[in-house]
C-alpha positions in Angstrom: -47.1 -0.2 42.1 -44.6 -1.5 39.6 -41.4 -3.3 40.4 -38.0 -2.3 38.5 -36.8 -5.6 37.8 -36.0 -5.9 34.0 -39.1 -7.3 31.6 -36.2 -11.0 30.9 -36.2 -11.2 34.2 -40.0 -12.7 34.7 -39.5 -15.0 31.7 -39.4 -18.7 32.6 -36.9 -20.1 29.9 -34.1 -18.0 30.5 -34.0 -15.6 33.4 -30.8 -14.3 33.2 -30.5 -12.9 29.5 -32.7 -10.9 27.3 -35.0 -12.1 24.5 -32.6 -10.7 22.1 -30.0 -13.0 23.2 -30.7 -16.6 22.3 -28.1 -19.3 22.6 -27.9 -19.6 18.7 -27.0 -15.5 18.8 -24.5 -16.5 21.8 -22.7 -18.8 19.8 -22.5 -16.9 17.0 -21.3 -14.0 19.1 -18.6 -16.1 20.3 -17.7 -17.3 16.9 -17.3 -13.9 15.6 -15.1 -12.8 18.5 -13.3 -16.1 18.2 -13.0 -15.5 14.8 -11.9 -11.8 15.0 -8.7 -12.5 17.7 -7.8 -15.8 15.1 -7.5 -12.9 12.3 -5.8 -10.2 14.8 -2.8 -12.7 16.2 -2.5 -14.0 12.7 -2.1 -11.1 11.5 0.9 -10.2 14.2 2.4 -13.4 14.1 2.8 -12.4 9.9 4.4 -9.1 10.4 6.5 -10.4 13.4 8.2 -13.2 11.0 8.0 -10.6 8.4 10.7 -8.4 9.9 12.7 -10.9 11.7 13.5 -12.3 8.0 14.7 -8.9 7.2 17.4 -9.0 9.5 19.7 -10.6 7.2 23.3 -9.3 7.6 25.7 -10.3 4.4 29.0 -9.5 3.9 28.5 -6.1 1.4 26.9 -4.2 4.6 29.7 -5.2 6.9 31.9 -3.4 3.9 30.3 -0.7 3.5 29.9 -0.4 7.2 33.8 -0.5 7.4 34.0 2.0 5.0 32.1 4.5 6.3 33.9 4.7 9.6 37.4 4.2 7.7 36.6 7.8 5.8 35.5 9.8 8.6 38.8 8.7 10.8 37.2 5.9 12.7 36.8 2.2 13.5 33.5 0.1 13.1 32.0 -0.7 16.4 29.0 -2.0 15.1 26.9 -3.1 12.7 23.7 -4.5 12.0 21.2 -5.1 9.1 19.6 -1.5 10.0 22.7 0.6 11.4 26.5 1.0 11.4 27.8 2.4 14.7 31.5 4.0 14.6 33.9 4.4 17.6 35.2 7.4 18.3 39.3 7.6 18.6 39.4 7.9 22.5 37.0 5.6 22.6 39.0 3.0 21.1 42.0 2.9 23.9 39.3 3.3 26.5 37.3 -0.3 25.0 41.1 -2.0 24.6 41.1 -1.6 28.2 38.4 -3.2 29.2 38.4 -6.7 31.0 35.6 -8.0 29.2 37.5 -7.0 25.5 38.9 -10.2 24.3 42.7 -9.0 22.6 
């Protein structure tokens, strides 16, 4: 009757892995994957700094910001170096109002 047990499990070196996997193609397993998640978070940490440098803000945005929301009959709430929000008219009373709103 034959038993089920794997054939690496009756060799005497190493009883816990297969033949295929020596410690020289361990390590080199581990290197690799090492080597992969170096290139990966590399990789991130590039396009992270990549777009936090984008977000200059210079004064011709703010401008043109302003003038945006001074043609269509509004005031500039906010702007950034991706977007220019407007306030609407009722708005503005309603945000003069507010506690937190420095005069």
């Amino acid at each position: 009757m034959k038993s089920s047990t794997p054939l690496w499990d009756n060799m005497d070196n190493n009883k816990n892995t297969p033949p295929s996997l020596e410690s020289g193609d361990r390590l080199m397993a581990s290197l690799a994957g090492a080597a992969a998640k170096s290139v990966f978070y590399i990789g991130i940490t590039v396009v992270a700094g990549m777009y936090i440098s984008s977000c200059q803000l210079d004064a011709s945005t703010i401008d043109q910001c302003q003038k945006a929301c001074t043609d269509i009959g509004t005031r500039m709430e906010s702007v950034t170096s991706r977007e220019c929000e407007c306030m609407q008219a009722g708005t503005i009373e309603a945000k003069s109002n507010d506690i937190w709103v420095l005069p």
